[in-house]
C-alpha positions as a Markdown table, in Angstrom:
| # | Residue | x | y | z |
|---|---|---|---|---|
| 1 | Unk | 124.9 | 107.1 | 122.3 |
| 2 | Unk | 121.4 | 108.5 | 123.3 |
| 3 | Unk | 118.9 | 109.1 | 120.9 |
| 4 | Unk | 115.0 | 109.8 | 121.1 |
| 5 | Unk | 112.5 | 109.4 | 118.5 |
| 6 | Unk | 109.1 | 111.3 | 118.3 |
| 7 | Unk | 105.9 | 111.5 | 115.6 |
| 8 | Unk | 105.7 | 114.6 | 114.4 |
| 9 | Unk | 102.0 | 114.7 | 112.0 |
| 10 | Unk | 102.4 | 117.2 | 109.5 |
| 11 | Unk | 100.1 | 118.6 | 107.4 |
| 12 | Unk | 101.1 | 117.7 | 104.0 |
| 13 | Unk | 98.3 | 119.3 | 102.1 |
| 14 | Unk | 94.9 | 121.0 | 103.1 |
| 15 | Unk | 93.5 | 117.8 | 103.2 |
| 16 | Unk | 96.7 | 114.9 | 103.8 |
| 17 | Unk | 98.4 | 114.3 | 107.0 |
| 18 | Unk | 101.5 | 112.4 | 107.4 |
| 19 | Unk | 103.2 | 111.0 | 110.5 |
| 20 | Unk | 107.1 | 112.0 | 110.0 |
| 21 | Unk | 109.6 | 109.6 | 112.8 |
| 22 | Unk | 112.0 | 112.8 | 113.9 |
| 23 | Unk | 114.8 | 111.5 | 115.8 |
| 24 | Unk | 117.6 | 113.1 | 117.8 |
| 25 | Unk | 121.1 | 111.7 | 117.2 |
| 26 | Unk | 124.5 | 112.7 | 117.5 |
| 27 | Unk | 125.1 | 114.4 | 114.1 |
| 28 | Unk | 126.0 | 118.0 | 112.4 |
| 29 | Unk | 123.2 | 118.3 | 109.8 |
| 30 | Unk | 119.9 | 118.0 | 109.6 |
| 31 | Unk | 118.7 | 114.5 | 107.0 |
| 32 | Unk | 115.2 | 114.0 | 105.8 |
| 33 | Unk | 115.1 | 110.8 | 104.0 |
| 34 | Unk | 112.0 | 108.6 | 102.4 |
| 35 | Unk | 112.1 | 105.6 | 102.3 |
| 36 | Unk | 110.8 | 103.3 | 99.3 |
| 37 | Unk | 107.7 | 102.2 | 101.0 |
| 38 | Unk | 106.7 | 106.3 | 101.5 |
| 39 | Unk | 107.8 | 106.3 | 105.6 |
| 40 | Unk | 109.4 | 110.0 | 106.1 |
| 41 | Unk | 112.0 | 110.1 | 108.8 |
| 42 | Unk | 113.8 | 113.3 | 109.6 |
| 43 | Unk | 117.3 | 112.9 | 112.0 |
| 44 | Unk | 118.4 | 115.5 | 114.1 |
| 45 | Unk | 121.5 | 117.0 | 116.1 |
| 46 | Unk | 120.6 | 116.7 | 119.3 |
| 47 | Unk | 120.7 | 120.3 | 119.9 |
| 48 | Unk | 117.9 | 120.9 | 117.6 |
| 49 | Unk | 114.5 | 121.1 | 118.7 |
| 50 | Unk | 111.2 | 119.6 | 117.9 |
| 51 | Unk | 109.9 | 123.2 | 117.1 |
| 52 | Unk | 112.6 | 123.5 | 114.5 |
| 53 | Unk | 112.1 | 119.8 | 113.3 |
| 54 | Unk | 108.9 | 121.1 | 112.0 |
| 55 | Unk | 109.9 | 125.0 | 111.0 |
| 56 | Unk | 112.4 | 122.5 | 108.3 |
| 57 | Unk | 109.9 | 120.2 | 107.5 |
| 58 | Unk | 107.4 | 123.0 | 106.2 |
| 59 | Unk | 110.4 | 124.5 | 104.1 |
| 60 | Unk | 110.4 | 120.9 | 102.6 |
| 61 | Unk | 107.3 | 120.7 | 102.2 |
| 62 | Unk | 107.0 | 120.8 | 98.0 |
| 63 | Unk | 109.7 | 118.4 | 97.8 |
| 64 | Unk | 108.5 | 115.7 | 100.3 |
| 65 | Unk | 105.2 | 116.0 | 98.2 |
| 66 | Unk | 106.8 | 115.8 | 95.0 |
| 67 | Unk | 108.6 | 112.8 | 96.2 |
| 68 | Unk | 105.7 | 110.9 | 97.5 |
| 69 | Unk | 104.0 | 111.6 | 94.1 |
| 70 | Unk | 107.1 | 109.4 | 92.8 |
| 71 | Unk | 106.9 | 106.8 | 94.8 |
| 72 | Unk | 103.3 | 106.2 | 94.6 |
| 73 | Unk | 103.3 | 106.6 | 90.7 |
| 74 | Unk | 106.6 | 103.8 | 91.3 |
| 75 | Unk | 104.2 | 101.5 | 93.8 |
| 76 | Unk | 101.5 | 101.9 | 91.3 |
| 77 | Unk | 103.4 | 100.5 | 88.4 |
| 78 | Unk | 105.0 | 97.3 | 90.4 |
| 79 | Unk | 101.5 | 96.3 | 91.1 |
| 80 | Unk | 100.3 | 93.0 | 89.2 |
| 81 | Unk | 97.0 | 91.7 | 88.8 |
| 82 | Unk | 96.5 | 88.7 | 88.1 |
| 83 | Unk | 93.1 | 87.1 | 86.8 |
C-alpha cells in the first residue's frame, strides 16, 4: 500500500492559519479527524486531489473551528499550577 502525505495551511480565520497533514490512502470516503492535542489530519482516496482536499476542508471549516474551541477550552482546564 502507497500512501503520500502533504501540509495543506489553511486559513482558519482572517487572522489563524493551520497546517492540516492530508494524506492519500486506499479508502472510499473522505475522514477529517482531530486529534486531542489539536493536530487536524484529513485522509483521502487516492483518487482525490489536493485541490479538492482543500474545496472539503473550507466546507468544514465552522466545524474544525468549533472543535478546536473545545479542545482548547478542554487543554485549558487540565492545566495545573502549582505555587
Amino acid at each position: 500500500m502507497k500512501t503520500s502525505s502533504k501540509i495543506i495551511e489553511f486559513p482558519l480565520t482572517a487572522s489563524t492559519k493551520i497546517n492540516v497533514t492530508a494524506t492519500k490512502k486506499r479508502m472510499k470516503n473522505i475522514k477529517l479527524t482531530i486529534s486531542r492535542n489539536g493536530a487536524v489530519a484529513v485522509s483521502l482516496p487516492n483518487h482525490v486531489t489536493y485541490a479538492y482536499a482543500y474545496e472539503f476542508l473550507v466546507r468544514k471549516r465552522e466545524w474544525i473551528n468549533t472543535t478546536l474551541s473545545k479542545i482548547l477550552l478542554n487543554l485549558s482546564k487540565d492545566i495545573c499550577i502549582f505555587t
